[in-house]
C-alpha positions as a printed Julia matrix, in Angstrom:
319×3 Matrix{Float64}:
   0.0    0.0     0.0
   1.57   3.33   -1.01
   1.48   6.23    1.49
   0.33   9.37    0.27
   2.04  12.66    2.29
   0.17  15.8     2.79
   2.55  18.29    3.86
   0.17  21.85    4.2
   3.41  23.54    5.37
   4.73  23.33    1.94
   3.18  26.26    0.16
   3.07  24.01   -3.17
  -1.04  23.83   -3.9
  -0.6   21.97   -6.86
   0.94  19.2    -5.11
  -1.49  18.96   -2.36
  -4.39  18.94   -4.99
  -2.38  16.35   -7.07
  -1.87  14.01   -3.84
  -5.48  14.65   -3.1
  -6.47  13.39   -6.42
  -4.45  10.46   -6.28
  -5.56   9.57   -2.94
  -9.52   9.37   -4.14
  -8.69   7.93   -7.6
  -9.7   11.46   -9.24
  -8.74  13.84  -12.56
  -7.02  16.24  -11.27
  -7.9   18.59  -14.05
 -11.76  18.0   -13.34
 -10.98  18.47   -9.51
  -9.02  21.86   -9.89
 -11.8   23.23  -12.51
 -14.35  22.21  -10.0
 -12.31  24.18   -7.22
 -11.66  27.44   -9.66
 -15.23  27.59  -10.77
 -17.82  26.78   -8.07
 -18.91  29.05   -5.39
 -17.83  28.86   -1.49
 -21.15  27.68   -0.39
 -21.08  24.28   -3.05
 -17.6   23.37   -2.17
 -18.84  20.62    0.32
 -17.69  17.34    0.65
 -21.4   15.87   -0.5
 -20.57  17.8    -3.81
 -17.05  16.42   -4.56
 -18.74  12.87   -3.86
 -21.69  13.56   -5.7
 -19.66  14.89   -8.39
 -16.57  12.88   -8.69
 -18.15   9.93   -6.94
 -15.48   8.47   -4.96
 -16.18   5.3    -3.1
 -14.74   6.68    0.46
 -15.4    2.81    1.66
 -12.49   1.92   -0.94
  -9.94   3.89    0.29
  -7.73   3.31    3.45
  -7.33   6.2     5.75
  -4.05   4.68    6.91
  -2.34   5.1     3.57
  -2.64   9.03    4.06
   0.03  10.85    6.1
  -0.25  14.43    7.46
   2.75  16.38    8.57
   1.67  17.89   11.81
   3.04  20.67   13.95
   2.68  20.69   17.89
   3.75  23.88   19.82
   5.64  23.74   22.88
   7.21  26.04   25.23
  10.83  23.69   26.3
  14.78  23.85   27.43
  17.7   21.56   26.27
  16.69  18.96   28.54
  13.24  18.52   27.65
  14.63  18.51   23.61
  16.61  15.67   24.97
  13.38  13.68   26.58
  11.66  14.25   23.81
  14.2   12.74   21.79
  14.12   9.4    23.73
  10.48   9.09   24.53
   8.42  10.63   21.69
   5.95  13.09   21.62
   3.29  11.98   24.06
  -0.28  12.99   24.79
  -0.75  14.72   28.47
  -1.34  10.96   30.57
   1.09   9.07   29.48
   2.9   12.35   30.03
   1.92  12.14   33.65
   2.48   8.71   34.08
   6.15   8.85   33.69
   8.61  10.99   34.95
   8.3   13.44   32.48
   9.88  16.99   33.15
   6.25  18.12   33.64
   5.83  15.53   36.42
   9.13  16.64   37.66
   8.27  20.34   37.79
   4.66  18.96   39.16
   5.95  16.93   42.17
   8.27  20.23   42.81
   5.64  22.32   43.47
   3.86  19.51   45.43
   1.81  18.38   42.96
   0.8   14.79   41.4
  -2.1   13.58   40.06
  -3.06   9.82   39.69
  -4.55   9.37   36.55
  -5.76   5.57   37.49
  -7.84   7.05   40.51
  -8.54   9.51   39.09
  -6.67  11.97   42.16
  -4.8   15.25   42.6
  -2.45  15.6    45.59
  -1.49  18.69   46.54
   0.47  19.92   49.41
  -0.08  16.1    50.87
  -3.84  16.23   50.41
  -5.92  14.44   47.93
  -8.42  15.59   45.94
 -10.85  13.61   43.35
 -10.74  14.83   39.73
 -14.75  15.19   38.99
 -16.2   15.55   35.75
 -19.16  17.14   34.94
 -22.67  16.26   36.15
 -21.54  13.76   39.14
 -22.2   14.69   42.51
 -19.97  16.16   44.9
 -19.34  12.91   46.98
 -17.59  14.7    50.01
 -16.84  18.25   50.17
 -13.43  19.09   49.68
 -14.13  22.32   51.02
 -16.34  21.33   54.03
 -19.08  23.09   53.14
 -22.41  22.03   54.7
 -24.2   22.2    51.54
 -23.04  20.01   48.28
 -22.49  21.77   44.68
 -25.18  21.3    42.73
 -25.41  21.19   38.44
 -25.04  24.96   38.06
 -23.89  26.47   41.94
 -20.72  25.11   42.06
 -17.52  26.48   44.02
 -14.23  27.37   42.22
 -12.74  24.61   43.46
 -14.88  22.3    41.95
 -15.3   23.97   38.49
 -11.52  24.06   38.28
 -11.28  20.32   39.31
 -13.99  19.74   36.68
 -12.07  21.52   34.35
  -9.0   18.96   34.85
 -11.42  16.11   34.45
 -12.75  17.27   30.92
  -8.97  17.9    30.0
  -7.87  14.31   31.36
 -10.44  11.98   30.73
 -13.67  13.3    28.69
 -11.64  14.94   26.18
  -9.2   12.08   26.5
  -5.94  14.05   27.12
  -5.12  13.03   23.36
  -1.82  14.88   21.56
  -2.97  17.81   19.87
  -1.36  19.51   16.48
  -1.82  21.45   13.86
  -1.9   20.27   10.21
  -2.01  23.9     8.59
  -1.36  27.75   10.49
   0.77  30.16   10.76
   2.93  30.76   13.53
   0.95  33.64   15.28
  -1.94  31.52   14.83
  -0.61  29.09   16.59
   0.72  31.21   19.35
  -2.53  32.47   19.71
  -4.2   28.93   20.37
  -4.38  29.11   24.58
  -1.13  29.32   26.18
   0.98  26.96   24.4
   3.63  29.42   23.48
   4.55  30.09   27.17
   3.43  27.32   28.89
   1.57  23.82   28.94
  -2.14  24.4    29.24
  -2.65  22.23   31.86
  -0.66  24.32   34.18
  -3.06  27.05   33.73
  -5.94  24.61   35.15
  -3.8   23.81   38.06
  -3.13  27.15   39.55
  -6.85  28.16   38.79
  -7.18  24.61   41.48
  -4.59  25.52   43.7
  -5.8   29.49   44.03
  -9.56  27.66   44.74
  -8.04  26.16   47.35
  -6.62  28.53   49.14
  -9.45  31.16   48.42
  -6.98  33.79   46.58
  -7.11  35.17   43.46
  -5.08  33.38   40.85
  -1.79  34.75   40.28
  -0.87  32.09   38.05
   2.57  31.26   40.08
   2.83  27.71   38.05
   2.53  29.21   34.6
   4.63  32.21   34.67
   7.55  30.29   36.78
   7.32  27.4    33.77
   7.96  30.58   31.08
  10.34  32.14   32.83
  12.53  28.74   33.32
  11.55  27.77   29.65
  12.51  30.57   27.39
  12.62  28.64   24.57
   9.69  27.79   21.92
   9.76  25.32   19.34
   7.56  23.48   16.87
   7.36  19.89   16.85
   6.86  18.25   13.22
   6.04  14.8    12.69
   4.0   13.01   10.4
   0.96  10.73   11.15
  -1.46   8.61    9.78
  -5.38   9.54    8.72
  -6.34   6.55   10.63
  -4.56   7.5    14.03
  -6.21  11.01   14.23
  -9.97  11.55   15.9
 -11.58  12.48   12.95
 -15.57  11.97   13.57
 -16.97  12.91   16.28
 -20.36  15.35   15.99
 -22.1   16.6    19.06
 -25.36  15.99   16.96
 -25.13  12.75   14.48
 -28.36  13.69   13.18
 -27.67  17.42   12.17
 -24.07  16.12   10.99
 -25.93  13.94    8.32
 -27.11  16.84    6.58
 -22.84  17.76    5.91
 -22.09  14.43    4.71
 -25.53  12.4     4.14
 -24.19  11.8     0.54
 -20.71  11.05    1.53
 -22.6    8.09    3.55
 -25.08   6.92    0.95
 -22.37   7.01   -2.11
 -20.39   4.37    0.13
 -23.17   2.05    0.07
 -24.65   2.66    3.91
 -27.82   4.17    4.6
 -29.27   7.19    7.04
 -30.85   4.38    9.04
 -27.46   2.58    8.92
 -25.69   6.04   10.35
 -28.19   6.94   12.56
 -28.89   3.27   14.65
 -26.34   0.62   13.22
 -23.21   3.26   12.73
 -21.03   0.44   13.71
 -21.95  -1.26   10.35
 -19.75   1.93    8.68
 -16.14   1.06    8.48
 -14.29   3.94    9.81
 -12.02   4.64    7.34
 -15.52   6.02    5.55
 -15.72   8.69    8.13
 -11.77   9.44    8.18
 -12.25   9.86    4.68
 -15.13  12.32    4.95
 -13.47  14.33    7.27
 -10.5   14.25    5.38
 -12.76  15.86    2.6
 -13.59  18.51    4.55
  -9.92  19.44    5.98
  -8.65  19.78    2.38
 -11.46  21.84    1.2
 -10.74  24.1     4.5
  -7.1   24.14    3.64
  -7.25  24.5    -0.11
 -10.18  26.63   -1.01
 -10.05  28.64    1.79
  -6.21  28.87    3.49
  -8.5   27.96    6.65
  -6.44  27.09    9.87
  -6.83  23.39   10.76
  -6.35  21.71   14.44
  -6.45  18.1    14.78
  -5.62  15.18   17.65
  -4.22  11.81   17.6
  -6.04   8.92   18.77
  -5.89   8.79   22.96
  -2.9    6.76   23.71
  -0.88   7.47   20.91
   2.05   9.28   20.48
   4.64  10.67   17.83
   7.53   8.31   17.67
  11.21   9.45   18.26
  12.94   9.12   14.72
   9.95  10.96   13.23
  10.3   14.24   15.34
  11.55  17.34   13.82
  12.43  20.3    16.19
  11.82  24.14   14.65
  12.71  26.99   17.04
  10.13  29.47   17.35
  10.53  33.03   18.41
   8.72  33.88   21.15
């Protein structure tokens, strides 16, 4: 199976639209005539399946590689770590003994991603999420949080929870920005975001404003900023994932049906859908962003997976 590299940091458009067409089995003269003539609102990803009508069940998501960029605030040390580890998302970042942990556990700080538990200062706190009920008050207050009265404390330790486990701590990147875009994603070009959600946890706790003593100590002892580059596949990125299936359908309904499934099949049987259908799809709709419209594009890997060493590329950024 050949690989097919996407590379969005390369300015050639050409080249992306002739990988794209080889990719999907399409004329690449058709493709760019259907780019340079239709308007914004009918470049879709139903349209270039309707049109051109790709299969997406036919083609495997894994044979398309992305070069992604990850920002990351870092010293000579932490180059080195990298270097022997890999790029890794936040937990298995945690797990180890990871200069993060490291500047965590100096600052008297762990958190137990098993049990779901912070420590701090020698005290343990649970990591909530959402919607579950304050089991015992952390802050001894006679009355328990409810949905939507909750104390800082408790939003900020929700806050960890959505980072850690519902959004699944994966390894976030960027497959097409700028620089200033990127260092205007969160806090990424100073300082791991998490940090951020741990002094807004640690000022809870001891009722003061936050200050944010943890993120402005990280910047000051990591002066340097760098992009990571590595390439990954299609089929190790989150790729769908709609709050609403049903409103979804009406984006890629034909995407779906051209594949040979059904709205009944994608609405109660989606398991019958291979996924490399809805890689694909999405995949349609990143290279429209990219290509018609120079759109910035985020994206994740899969939870639990991680860039590899040999694949890393280091690019120092100026702050």
């Amino acid at each position: 199976m050949k690989t097919i590299k996407f590379d969005f940091y390369n300015a050639n458009k050409e080249l992306w639209l002739q990988n794209f067409c080889q990719a999907f089995s399409l004329n690449q003269k058709d493709v760019r005539e259907f780019f340079r003539n239709s308007i914004d609102s009918d470049i879709t990803p139903n349209n270039i399946v309707s049109i051109f009508n790709p299969n997406l069940k036919h083609y495997d998501s894994s044979s398309i590689e992305i070069v992604c960029r990850h920002m990351t605030t870092t010293n000579d040390i932490e180059i080195s770590n990298f270097k022997k580890v890999g790029l890794l998302d936040l937990r298995n970042v945690l797990r180890i003994n990871s200069p993060l942990s490291q500047y965590m556990h100096q600052n008297g700080i762990s958190i137990d991603i098993d049990n779901k538990e912070i420590q701090i200062n020698d005290i343990k706190y649970p990591i909530t999420l959402h919607g579950e009920p304050c089991q015992k008050c952390v802050k001894k207050l006679t009355k328990r949080c409810q949905s939507f009265e909750k104390c800082n404390l408790r939003r900020a330790l929700d806050t960890l929870g959505l980072k850690l486990y519902e959004y699944g701590a994966t390894l976030e990147f960027f497959i097409h920005a700028t620089i200033e875009q990127m260092k205007r994603y969160s806090s990424i070009s100073s300082c791991p975001e998490i940090l951020q959600t741990l002094d807004k946890i640690v000022a809870a706790i001891r009722n003061a404003p936050n200050h944010y003593d943890l993120s402005y100590e990280w910047a000051r002892n990591h002066p340097k900023c760098y992009m990571i580059e590595f390439p990954a596949k299609l089929s190790d990125m989150e790729t769908y994932a709609p709050i609403d299936y049903q409103s979804a359908y009406e984006e890629y309904g034909t995407c779906i049906v051209k594949s040979g499934y059904t709205y009944d099949d994608y609405i109660y049987e989606r398991d019958k859908i291979p996924q490399n259908v809805f890689d694909n799809m999405v995949f349609l709709r990143w290279f429209i962003s990219i290509y018609a419209f120079d759109s910035e594009q985020l994206g994740s890997l899969l939870p639990g997976i991680s860039a590899p060493t040999d694949k890393l590329k280091f690019i120092p950024i100026t702050k």
